[in-house]
VMD Tcl script that draws the C-alpha trace (Angstrom):
set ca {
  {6.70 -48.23 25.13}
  {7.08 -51.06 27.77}
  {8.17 -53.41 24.93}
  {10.72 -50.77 23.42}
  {11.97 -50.61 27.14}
  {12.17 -54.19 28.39}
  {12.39 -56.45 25.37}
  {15.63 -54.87 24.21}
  {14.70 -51.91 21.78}
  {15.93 -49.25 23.99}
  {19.30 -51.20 24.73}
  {19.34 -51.95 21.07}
  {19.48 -47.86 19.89}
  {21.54 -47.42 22.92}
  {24.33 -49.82 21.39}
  {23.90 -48.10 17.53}
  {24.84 -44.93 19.47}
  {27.81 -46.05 21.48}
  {29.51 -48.02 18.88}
  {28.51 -51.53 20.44}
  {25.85 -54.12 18.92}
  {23.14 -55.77 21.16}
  {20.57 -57.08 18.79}
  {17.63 -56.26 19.76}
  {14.04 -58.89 19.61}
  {12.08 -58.88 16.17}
  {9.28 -58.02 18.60}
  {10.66 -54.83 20.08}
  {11.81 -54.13 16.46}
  {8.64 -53.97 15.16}
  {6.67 -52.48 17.72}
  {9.31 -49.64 17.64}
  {8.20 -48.94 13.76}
  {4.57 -47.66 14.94}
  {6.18 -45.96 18.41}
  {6.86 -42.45 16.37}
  {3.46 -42.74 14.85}
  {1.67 -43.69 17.65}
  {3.26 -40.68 19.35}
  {2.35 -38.03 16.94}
  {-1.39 -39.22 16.30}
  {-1.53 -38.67 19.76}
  {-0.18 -35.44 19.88}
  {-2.51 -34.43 17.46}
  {-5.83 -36.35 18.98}
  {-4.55 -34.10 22.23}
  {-4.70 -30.65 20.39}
  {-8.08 -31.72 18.66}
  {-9.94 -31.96 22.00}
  {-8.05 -29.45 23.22}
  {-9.62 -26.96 20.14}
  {-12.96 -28.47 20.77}
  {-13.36 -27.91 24.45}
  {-11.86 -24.17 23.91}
  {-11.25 -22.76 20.14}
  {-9.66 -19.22 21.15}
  {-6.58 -20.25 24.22}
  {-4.25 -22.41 24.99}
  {-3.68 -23.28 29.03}
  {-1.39 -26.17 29.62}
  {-4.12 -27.64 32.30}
  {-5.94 -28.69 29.17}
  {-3.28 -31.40 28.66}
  {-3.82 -34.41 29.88}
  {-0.65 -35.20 32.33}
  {-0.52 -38.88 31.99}
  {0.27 -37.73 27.91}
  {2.25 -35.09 28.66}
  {4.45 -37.28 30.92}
  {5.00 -39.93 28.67}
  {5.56 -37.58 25.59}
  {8.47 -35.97 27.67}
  {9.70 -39.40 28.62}
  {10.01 -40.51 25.49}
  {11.98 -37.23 23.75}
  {14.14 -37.76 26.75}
  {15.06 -41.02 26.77}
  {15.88 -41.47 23.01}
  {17.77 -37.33 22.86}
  {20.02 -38.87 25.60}
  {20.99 -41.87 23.81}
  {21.61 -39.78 20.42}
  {18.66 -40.54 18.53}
  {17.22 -37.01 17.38}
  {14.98 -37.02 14.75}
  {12.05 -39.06 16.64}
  {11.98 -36.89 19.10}
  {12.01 -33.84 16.60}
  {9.30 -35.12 14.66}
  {7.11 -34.94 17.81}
  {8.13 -31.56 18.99}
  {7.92 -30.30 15.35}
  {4.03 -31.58 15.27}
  {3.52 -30.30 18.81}
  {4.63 -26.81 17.93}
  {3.21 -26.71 14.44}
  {-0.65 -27.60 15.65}
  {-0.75 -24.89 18.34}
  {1.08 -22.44 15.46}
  {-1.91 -24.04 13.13}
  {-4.60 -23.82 16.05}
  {-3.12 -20.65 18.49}
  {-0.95 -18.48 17.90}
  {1.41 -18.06 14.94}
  {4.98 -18.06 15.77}
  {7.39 -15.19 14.39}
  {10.25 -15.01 13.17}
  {11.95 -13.57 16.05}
  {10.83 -16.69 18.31}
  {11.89 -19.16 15.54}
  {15.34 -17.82 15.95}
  {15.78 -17.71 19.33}
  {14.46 -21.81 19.71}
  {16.62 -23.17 16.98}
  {19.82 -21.67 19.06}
  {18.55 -22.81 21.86}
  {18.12 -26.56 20.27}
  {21.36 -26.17 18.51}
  {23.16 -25.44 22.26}
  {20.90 -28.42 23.75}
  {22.10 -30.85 21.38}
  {25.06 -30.09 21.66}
  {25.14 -30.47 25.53}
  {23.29 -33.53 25.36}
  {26.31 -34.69 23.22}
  {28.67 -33.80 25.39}
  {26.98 -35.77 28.45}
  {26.85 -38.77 26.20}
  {30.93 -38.93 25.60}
  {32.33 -41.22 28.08}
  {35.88 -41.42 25.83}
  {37.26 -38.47 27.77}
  {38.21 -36.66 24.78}
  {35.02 -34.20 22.65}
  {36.01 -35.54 18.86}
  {33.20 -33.48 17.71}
  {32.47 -30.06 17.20}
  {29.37 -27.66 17.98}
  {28.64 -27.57 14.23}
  {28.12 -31.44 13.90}
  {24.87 -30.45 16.37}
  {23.73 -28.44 12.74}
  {23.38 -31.73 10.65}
  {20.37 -32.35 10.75}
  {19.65 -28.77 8.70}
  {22.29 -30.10 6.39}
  {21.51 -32.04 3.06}
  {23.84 -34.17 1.52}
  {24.19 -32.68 -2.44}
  {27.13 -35.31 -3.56}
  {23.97 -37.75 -3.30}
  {22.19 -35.86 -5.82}
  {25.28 -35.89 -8.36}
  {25.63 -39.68 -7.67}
  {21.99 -40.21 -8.69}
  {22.65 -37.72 -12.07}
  {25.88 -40.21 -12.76}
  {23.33 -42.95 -12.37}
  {21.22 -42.14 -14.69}
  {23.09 -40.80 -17.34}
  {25.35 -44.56 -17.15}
  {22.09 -46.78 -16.09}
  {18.78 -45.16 -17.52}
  {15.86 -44.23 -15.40}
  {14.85 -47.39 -12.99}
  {11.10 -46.57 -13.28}
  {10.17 -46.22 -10.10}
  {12.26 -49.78 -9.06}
  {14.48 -47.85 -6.70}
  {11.45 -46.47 -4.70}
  {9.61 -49.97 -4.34}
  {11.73 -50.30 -0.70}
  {9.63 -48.01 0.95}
  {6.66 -48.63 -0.53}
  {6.25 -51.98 -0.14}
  {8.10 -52.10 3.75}
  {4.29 -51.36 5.29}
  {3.29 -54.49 4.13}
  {5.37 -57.25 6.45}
  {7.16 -60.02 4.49}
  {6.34 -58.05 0.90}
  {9.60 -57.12 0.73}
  {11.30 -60.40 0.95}
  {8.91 -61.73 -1.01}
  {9.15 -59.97 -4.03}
  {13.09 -60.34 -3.47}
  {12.82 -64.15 -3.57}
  {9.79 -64.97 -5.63}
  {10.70 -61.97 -8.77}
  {14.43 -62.40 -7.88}
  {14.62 -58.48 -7.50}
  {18.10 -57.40 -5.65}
  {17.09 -55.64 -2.40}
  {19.85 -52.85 -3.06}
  {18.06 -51.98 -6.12}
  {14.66 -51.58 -4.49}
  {16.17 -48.79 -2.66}
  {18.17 -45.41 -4.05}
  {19.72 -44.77 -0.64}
  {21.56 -48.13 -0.89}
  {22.17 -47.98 -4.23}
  {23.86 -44.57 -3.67}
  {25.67 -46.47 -0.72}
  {26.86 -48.99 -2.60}
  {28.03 -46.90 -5.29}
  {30.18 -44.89 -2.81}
  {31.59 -47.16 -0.59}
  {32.03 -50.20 -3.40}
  {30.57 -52.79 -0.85}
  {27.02 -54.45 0.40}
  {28.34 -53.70 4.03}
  {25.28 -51.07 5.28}
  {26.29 -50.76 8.81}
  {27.01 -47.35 7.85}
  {25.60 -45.49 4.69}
  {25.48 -42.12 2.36}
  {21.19 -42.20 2.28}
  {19.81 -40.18 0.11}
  {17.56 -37.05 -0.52}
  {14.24 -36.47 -2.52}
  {14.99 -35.21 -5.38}
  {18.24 -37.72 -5.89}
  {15.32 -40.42 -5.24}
  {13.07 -38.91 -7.42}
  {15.49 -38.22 -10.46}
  {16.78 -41.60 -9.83}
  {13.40 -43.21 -10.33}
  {11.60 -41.11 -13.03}
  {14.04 -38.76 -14.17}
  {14.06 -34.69 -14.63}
  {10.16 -34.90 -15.27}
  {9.02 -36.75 -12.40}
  {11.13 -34.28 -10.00}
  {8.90 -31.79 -11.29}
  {5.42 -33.40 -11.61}
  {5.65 -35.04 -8.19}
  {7.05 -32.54 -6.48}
  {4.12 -30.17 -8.12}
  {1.96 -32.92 -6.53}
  {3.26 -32.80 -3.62}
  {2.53 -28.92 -2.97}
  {-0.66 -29.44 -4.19}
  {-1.26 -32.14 -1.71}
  {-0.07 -30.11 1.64}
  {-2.38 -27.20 0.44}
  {-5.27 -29.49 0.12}
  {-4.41 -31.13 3.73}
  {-4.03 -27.58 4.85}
  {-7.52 -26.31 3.60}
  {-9.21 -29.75 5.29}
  {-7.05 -29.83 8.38}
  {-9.27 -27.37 10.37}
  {-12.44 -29.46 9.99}
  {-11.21 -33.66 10.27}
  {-9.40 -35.49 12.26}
  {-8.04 -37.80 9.38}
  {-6.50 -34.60 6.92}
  {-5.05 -32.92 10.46}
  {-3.30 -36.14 11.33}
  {-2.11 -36.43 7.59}
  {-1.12 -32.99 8.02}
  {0.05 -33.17 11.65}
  {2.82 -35.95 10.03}
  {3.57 -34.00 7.34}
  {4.83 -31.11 10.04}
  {6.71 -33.74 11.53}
  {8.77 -34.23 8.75}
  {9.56 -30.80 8.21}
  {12.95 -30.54 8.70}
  {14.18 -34.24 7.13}
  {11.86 -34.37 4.18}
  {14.23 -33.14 1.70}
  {16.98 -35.21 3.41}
  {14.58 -38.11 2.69}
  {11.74 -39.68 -0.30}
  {8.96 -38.44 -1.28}
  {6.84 -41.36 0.37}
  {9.13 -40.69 3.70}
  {5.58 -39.78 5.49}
  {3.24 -42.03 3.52}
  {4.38 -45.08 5.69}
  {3.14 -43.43 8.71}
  {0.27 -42.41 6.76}
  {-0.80 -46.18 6.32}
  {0.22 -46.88 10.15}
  {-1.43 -44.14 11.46}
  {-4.92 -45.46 9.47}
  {-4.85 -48.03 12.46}
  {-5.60 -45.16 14.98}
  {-8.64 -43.23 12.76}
  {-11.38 -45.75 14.08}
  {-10.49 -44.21 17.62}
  {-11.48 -40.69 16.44}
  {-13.86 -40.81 14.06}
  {-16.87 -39.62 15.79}
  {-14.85 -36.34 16.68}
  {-15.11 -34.52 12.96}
  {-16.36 -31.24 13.18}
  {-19.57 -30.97 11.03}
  {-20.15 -27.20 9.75}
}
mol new
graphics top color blue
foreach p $ca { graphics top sphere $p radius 0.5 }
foreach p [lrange $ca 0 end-1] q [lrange $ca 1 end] { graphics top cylinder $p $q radius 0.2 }
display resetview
């Protein structure tokens, strides 16, 4: 966090926000890629203990305060500049392990907290316009619940004009956990970046430029189509379910499957908006945190 916060990260999201550009250090840059993660394996390292030293309640004088200070600090400071989903992500894992662990939430509680988030969003927006004039309206606080269907047609159009690019569009985020791959296969295999991604090919597409200071993104099954066509929506999106009801069944009894799991929850809400490997890259960053926790698996 100190590097986010003095070495120019925090200015740097500040400036996306506003309109303005500070660039901020490679250094801050990329210790703000493992910052989410980070966050949520300790969010659900916190709960594990927390089940261990007492299985039936919840008190909030289990929590250790030096966590519980810095996980508020952090939500805080990044809602206030604009930046929502992070924060989301951890709330979503927060509130989905003591759902998972506690008590299961109804219906009539759900309701109640999404207006209430909607209404805080949208206050939070209004404190951040300095312009003197609201340009926006209470329903742009909805968008993260909203996905983006013309990206789905775009990727339909793609296909039927381009073919299938076996899995080419999807390499992007695969490969972006490894530092350097990514350029690497760009200059050595003298693969355009733009088509290692579906999100800026469906940019590109739509806008008629390489200029991705702004951008259309993409969704899952537009990435999926895009990559392996009407079958491989199906079969990986089949594998998918029967991957979060296998990290379901384990989650209860190690540390690794409730983590998977616990970043799966956080993901909740933008995983259709996103790829199918949109968690897997934490996945892989999060492996760096499983030697810390290993000796904690319940045994039956």
């Amino acid at each position: 966090m100190a590097y986010i916060f003095f070495w120019g990260g925090y200015s740097s999201l500040k400036g996306v926000y506003a309109g303005t550009e500070r660039p901020e250090s490679s250094l801050a840059e990329y210790i703000y890629l493992f910052t989410p993660v980070s966050l949520i394996v300790l969010v659900v390292l916190e709960m594990w203990n927390k089940t261990i030293e007492n299985p039936h309640s919840f008190s909030r004088k289990q929590v250790n305060s030096f966590t519980l200070l810095l996980i508020i600090f952090y939500i805080f400071s990044l809602l206030v500049i604009g930046k929502r989903a992070m924060p989301l992500q951890v709330i979503l894992t927060a509130a989905g392990l003591y759902t998972f662990f506690y008590k299961p939430l109804s219906l009539l509680r759900i309701i109640p907290l999404i207006i209430g988030g909607i209404v805080v969003m949208y206050l939070l927006a209004v404190f951040r316009d300095t312009s003197g004039s609201l340009d926006f309206q209470l329903a742009e606080s909805l968008m993260d619940l909203i996905i983006n269907n013309r990206n789905t047609f775009i990727a339909v159009d793609y296909v039927d004009t381009n073919g299938i690019t076996w899995g080419k569009s999807m390499l992007a985020y695969i490969v972006s956990v490894i530092p350097f791959l990514q350029s690497a296969i760009h200059t050595v295999l003298g693969v355009d970046p733009v088509d290692m991604a579906s999100s800026l090919i469906i940019t590109r597409i739509s806008l008629g430029s390489d200029d991705f200071t702004v951008g259309f993104g993409t969704n899952i099954i537009a990435d999926l189509y895009m990559a392996w066509g009407g079958a491989g929506v199906v079969i990986l999106m089949a594998l998918l379910g029967y991957f979060l009801s296998w990290l379901l069944k384990k989650a209860a009894g190690s540390i690794y499957a409730l983590t998977a799991y616990g970043v799966m929850m956080s993901y909740a809400v933008f995983f259709c908006k996103g790829r199918i490997h949109f968690p897997f890259t934490n996945f892989t960053m999060e492996s760096f945190n499983g030697e810390y926790s290993k000796n904690t698996i319940i045994t039956d």
